[in-house]
N, C-alpha and C positions, 0 to 999 in steps of 0.2 A: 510316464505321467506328462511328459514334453509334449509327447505325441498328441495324448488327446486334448489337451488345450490348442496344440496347431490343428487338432481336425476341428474343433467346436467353433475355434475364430472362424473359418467364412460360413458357416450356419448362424451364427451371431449377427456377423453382417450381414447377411441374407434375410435375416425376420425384422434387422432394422430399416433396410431396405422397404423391405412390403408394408411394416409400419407408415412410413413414411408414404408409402402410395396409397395407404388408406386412408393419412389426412388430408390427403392433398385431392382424393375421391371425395370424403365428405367437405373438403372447403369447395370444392367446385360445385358439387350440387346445391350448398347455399345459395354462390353466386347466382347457379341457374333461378333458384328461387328466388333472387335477390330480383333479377331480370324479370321475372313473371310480374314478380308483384311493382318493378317499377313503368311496364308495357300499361298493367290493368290503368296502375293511377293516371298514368300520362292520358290514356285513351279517358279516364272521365273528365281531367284537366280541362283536354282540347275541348269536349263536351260542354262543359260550363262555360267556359271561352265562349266558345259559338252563340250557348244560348246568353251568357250575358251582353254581347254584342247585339242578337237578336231585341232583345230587351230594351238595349237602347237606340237601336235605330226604331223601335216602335215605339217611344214616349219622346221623339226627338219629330222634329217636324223638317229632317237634312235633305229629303228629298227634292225639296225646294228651297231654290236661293233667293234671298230678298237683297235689293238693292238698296242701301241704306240713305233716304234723303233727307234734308230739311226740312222743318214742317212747312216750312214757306211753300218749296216749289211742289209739295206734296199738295198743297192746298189751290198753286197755280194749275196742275194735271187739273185737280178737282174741277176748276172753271174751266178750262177749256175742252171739259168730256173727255179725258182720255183717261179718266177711271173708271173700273166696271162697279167694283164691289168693294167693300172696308171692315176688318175685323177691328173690333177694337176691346183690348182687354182690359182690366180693370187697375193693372197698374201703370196705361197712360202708352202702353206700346198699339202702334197703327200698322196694321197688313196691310194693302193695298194690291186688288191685280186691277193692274194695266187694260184698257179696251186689248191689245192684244196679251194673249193668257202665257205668253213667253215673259212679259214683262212683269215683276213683283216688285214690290217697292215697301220699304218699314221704315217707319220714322216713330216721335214720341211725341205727345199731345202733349202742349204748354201747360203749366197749374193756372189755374183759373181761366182757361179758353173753355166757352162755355157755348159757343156759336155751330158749334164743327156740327152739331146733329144738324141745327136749322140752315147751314149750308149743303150737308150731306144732302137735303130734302128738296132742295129747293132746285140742285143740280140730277136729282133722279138717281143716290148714288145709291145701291143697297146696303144694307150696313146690319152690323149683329154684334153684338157682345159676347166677349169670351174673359172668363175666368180662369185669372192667373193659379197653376195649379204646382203647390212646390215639392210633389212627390215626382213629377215629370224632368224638376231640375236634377234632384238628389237623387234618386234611385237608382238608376245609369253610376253613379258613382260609390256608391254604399257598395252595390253588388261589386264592382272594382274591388275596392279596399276587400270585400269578405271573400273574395276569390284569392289575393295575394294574402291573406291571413292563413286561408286552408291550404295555400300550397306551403308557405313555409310550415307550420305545425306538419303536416305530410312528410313534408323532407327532412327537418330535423327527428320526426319518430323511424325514419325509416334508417338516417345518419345512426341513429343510435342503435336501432335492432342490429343491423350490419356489423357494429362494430363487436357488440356484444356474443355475435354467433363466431365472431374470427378469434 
């Protein structure tokens, strides 16, 4: 009876052995999956990334740099024709390009200067109103915040599946 308990011990070991190479097969194929599904989210991550970037360099006007002047000397260009043209928006901010179109210039129109169109006219400057628009400020930043919102919720649901399948 010695005997066949020394022949059963290494078949014993033996099936504990394979046991164990079959968790350690299905904890690896997890991983694999774990890998797949963190490959997919990352590639829509980047995706969203890009397009919110996209996003906001098109409600963002960075393309062009304005030099930020005084109204004064903003108003001395004006006299001496070295401005072409003047956006001016309705919360008092002034674009200004330059006779040469390298040159932009932004300044802010004083409360109660009331003059600036009948100088604009009188100097031949073209000039046009724009309306301040506050989805152009915020929206570039919303999409921020709900992009880092979805990657944490993302990683902590995926923190947790992981832990749950080990």
């Amino acid at each position: 009876m010695v005997q066949e308990v020394a022949i059963n011990l290494p078949l014993f070991r033996e099936a504990r052995g394979t046991q164990r190479l079959r968790s350690i097969n299905k904890r690896m194929v997890k991983v694999v999956r774990l890998l797949g599904i963190l490959v997919k989210y990352t590639v829509l991550f980047v995706a969203l990334f890009i397009g919110a970037i996209y996003l906001f360099m098109l409600h963002r006007d960075g393309s062009v740099s304005y030099y930020v002047v005084p109204f004064s000397r903003f108003m001395t260009y004006v006299k001496e024709g070295r401005i072409r043209q003047v956006m001016i928006r309705d919360d008092g901010q002034i674009r200004a390009i330059h006779s040469d179109p390298k040159h932009r210039f932004m300044t802010a129109l004083p409360i109660g200067y009331n003059k600036l169109y009948e100088i604009l006219d009188q100097y031949s400057v073209t000039y046009a109103a724009d309306r301040y628009n506050i989805i152009d400020a915020v929206l570039p930043w919303c999409i921020a915040i709900l992009y880092f919102i979805l990657v944490v919720i993302v990683v902590t649901r995926l923190v947790k599946w992981f832990n749950r399948t080990l």
